[in-house]
N, C-alpha and C positions, 0 to 999 in steps of 0.2 A: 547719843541719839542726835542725829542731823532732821532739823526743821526747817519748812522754808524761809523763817526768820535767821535761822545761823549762815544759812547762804547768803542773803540779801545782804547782813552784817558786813561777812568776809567779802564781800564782791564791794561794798562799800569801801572797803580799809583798802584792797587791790587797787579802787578807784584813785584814792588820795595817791597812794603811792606810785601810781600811773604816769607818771610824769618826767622827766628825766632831770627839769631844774632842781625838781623835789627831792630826786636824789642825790643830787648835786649837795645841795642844802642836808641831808642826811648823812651822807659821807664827812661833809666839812663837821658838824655837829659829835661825830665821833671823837672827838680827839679833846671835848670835852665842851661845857657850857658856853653861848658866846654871845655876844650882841649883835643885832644886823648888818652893820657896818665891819663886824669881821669876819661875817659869813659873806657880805658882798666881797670882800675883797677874798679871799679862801677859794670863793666860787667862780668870780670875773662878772657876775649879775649885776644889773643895778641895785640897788638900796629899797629899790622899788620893790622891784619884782620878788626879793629875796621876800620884801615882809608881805605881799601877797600869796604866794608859797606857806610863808609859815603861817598862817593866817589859814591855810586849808588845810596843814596838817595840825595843825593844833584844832580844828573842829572834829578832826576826828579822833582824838586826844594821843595822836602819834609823837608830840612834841609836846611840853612844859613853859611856859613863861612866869618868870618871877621878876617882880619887878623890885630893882634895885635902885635907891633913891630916883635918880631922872631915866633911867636904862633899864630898860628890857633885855634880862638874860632869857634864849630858849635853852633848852636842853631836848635830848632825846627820853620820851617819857618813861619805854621801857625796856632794857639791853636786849630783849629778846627781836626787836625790829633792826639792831644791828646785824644780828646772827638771821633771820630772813634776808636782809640785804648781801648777809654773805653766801648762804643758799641758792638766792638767786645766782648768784655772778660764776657759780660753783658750776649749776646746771648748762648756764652759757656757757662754759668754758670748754665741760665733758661735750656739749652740743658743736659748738665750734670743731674742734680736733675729729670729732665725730665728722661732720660736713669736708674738712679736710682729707681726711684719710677717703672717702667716696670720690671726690675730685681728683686725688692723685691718683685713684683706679684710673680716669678719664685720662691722664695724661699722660699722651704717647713717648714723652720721655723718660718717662719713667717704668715703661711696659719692661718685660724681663726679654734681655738680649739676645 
């Protein structure tokens, strides 16, 4: 059953992950737990920006921090927001090709001879 709380939820988590640094920072994070400083360099971000980033994905509990004596590891919270990010890029791709193939209709060099 869909309530207008489980919208508001999912349009909330959309929102976090709305972002393109964020997934920047999500992608670097795949490859396994890290510190900011190796997400900024991973990503090209500043230091800054990375732990403002993870700072709104970990409010929406998208991402994990544990802190290690003086360090801050994140982690990705839960595998399954890998596998949406891979969905996503999935849809873009079939979308793309798709937007392709329509254009090469348009282009006259390629009409049939």
């Amino acid at each position: 059953m869909s309530t207008p709380e489980v919208f508001k939820l999912q349009a909330e988590f959309c929102q976090r992950m709305s972002n393109a640094p964020r997934l920047q920072v999500l992608h670097a994070l795949r490859s396994g737990p890290s510190r900011v400083s190796d997400l900024a360099d991973a990503t090209g971000l500043a230091p800054a920006a990375v732990s403002r980033h993870l700072s709104v994905l970990r409010g929406g509990n998208i991402v994990t921090a544990e802190r290690n004596a003086q360090e801050i590891v994140y982690a990705i919270a839960n595998p399954k927001v890998a596998e949406i990010c891979d969905l996503m890029r999935s849809v873009l791709a079939e979308q793309l090709r798709h937007n392709a193939t329509v254009a090469d209709a348009f282009d006259p060099d390629r009409s049939a001879p």
